[in-house]
Each structure stands twice: as structure tokens, then as C-alpha cells.
N, C-alpha and C positions, 0 to 999 in steps of 0.2 A: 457469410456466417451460416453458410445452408447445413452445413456438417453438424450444427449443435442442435437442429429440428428432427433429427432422426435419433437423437438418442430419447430413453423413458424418463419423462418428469419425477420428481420429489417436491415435497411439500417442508418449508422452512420447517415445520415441528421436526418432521422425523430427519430431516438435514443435522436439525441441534442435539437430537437425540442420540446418534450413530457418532456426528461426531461436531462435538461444539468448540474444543481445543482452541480455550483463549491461553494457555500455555502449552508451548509447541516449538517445534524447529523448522523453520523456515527457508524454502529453498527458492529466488527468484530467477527468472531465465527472459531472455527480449527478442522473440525470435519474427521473423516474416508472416505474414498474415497468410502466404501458401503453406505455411508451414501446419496449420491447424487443421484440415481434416486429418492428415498423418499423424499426427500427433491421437487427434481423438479414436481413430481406429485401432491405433499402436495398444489401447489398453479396452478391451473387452469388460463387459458391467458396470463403466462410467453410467451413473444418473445428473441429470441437468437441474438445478432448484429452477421452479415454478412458481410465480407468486401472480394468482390472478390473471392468469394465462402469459405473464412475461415472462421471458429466460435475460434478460437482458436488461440492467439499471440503471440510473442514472445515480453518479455520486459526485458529491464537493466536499471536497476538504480542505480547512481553512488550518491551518499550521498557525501554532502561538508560541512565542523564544521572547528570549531577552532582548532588548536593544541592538545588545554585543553578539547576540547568534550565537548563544551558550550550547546550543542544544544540534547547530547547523554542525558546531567545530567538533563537541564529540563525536558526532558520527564522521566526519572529514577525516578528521585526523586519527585514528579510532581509538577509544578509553572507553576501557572498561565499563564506569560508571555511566553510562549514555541516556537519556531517555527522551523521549516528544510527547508533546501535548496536541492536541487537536479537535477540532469539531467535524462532526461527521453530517452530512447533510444528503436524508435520502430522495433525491429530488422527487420520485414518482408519488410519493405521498405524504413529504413533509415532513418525515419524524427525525427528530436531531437525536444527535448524540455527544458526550463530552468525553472524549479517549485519551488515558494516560500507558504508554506504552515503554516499560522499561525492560534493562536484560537484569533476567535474573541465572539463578547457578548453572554453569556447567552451556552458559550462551544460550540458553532459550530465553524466547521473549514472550515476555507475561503484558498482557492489554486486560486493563479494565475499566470498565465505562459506565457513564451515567445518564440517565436520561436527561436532555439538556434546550433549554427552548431556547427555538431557533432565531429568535431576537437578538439573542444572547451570541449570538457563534462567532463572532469576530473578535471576544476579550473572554474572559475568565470572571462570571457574576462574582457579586460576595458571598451571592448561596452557597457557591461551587466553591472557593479558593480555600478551604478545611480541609476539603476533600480530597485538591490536589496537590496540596502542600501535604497531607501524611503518604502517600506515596511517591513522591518526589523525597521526603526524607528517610522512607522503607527503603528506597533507590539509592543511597547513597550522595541525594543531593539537597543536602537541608539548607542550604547558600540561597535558593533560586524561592524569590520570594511571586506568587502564584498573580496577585495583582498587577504586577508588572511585567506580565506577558502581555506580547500586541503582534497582531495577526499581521504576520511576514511574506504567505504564499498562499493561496489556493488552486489543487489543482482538482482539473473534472474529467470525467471518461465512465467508459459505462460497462459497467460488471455483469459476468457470469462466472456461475457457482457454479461447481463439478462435486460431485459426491463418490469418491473410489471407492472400488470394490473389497469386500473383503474388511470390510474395518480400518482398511491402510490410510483413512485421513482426506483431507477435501484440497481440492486448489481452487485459486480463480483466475481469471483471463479477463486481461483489462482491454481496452481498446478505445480510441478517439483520445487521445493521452492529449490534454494540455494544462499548461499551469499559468499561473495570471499573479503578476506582482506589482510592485509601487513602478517597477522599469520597465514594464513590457508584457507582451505574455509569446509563449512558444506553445507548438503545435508538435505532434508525432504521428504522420498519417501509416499507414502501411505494418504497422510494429504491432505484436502485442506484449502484453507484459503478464509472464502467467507466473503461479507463484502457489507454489505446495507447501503444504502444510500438514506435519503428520505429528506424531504424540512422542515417537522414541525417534534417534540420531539416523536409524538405518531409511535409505532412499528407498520412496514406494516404486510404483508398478510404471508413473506417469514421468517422474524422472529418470529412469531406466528407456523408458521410450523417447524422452529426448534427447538422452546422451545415444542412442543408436541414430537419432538425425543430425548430429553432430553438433549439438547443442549441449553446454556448459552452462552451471550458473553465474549468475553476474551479479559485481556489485551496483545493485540498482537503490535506489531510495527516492520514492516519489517528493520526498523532501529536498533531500541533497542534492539530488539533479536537479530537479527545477529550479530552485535558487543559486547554485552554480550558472546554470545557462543564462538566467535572466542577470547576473549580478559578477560581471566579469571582471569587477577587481576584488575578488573574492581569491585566497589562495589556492596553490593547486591542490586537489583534493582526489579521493579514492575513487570516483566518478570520471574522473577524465575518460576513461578506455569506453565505458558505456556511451559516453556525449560521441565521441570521437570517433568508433567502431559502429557501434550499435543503433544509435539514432540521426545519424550525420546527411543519410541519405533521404532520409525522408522529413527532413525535420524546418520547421519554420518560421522565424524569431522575427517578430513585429512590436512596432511602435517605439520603435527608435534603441529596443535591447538588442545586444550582442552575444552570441553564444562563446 
């Protein structure tokens, strides 16, 4: 990761200031870990967020669905109405978060969260289930009652923040990718998973430089993968090409789960 010490720090304020875009268009891509200095040179004025002299974090996110994997099958199969719930856990310093992440018009995806104690991050408090039952019903899913979510997946890896040039929107770059469930847990060594993010439909400066490395976006979903992987009588889903292609080679499924 020596490629990400030569770029100039930003500080989370003016990160959220330039560009906070909790509604946005999403573009994910799973490329080799050689892959990333070319990538970061490919775009001139990348800034790297700084927090405390880190570039680099530690996250857990603990995934909440129904019993039946209400929330697994929309996105699998894909409908329209989709949305996830989850807890966000910022390992370096402890602050939690409670995320509801639904599509709204025209396929961009709106996330909004609440500050959430970390006691809490395996179910859905009573504080909280008000909160995420009125966007779940904004969402077009007033069926899914908030109490009756229970914590399906968590996966961990550790983030860096890119702030592009010019207004064009922020990505991040994940890395150490694994996910941990009631069946196992799997490992992603060698891969990262970077993921743009910008305000209108048109591709910035950092997508255009990976489509010149011969890099596509992918259907990735740190949800849906990892619970496909770890949970193989699961149907086949929009994920297969990613499991199969993209993390096949470096990938490694313990304690008795099967990819």
C-alpha cells in the first residue's frame, strides 16, 4: 500500500464538505492489489482522508434480514424495492453506527444512519425500530417488521478514502475482505474492492482510469457475496461471476463452509 503514502492528506470535515453524497451512484470494481498504484496515478489530485495520522481503517459490519433473507433475495434476484439494514462498527475508535440503505429514483442509492451503541449492533434496539421501520416503509417495504431482524453476516476489511479531483465524488478501497457467519467465515487475500461514488450517472476521472486497466464494474455486494459463499444451498444468484472470476483465486473458506 506504499502508493497511498505519497498522495496529500484531507481531513474528514472538509472530506464531507466537498463531497458527503449519502445519495449517489455507485460504481464497484474487484481488481488485483498490483493493480493500485496504476490506478492511483491514472488520476492526478486524488487526496487520501487522514484521520489521526491513519489512511487506513478498520470496519465490521454486521448485516440484519429476516429469518427468510428478505433483504439477501432482493438483491440476488434483483427487485426493484431492495433495501439493507446494518450496523457499522468503526473498530479504531469504537463509534457505531445504525444504516438503512435503500434504492431510490432513477437507481441511486440513498443510506441513512443513526448514531447506534455498539452493544446494540447485533439486533435492531426498541430505541431504533421507529426509525427503521419509517424508511423501510418510505422504501416501499412496510411488510418487514424492524424487531425481527437478526444479525446474518459480518464482514471486516479495512478502508481507505480517496477524495477526486475537481468535485467529481470520492471512492474507497477496501482490503483484508472477510465475512464471518453462523457457517464459516471466508477470507479474500490479494483483491481489493474499490468503489466510486459520485452525485450525477456520468463516470468520473478514477472509473475511466480503470476501464483503460481493463477493469469493469462488478456485481459485488459485501452482503450477497458473503453469504452466498458461506451459505451454499442458497440459489444461484447475481454474484456467482464475482465468487467464480474475481475472488476464486485467492480466496479461503474455513470451518467447515463451502464456497
Amino acid at each position: 500500500m506504499d502508493a497511498l503514502a505519497t498522495l496529500p492528506a484531507v481531513g474528514l470535515d472538509a472530506l464531507n464538505a466537498a463531497s458527503e453524497l449519502l445519495v449517489r451512484t455507485d460504481r464497484k470494481y474487484v481488481i488485483p492489489l498490483d493493480d493500485l498504484a496504476p490506478m492511483l496515478m491514472g488520476v492526478p489530485g486524488l487526496r487520501v482522508l487522514e484521520i489521526d495520522g491513519r489512511r487506513k481503517s478498520r470496519y465490521e459490519s454486521t448485516y440484519l434480514d429476516t429469518t427468510d433473507l428478505t433483504s439477501w433475495a432482493a438483491s440476488a434476484h434483483p427487485r426493484r424495492r431492495r433495501w439493507k439494514a446494518r450496523t457499522r462498527l468503526y473498530a479504531d475508535t469504537g463509534e457505531c453506527w445504525l444504516e438503512v440503505k435503500t434504492r431510490g429514483t432513477r437507481g441511486v442509492t440513498v443510506k441513512e444512519r443513526l448514531r447506534y451503541d455498539v452493544a446494540s449492533r447485533d439486533e435492531i434496539s426498541v430505541e431504533a425500530a421507529d426509525w427503521v421501520r419509517e424508511r423501510l416503509v418510505a422504501a416501499g417495504s412496510p411488510e418487514i417488521d424492524p424487531r425481527g431482524l437478526v444479525a446474518t453476516l459480518t464482514t471486516s476489511y479495512r478502508r481507505t478514502t480517496l477524495l477526486l479531483p475537481a468535485g467529481a465524488g470520492r471512492a474507497t478501497i477496501d482490503f483484508d475482505l472477510s465475512w464471518t457467519s453462523a457457517s464459516g467465515r471466508a477470507e479474500a487475500g490479494n483483491v481489493l474492492v474499490v468503489e466510486t461514488k459520485s452525485a450525477g450517472r456520468t463516470a468520473g476521472p478514477l472509473d475511466r482510469t480503470l476501464w483503460q486497466l481493463g477493469h469493469r464494474p462488478a456485481r459485488i455486494s459485501k452482503y450477497g457475496t458473503g453469504l452466498s459463499l458461506l451459505t451454499p444451498e442458497l440459489p444461484g444468484n447475481r454474484w456467482h461471476r464475482v465468487t467464480t472470476r474475481h475472488l476464486a483465486a485467492t480466496l479461503r473458506v474455513t470451518e467447515g463452509a463451502a464456497a
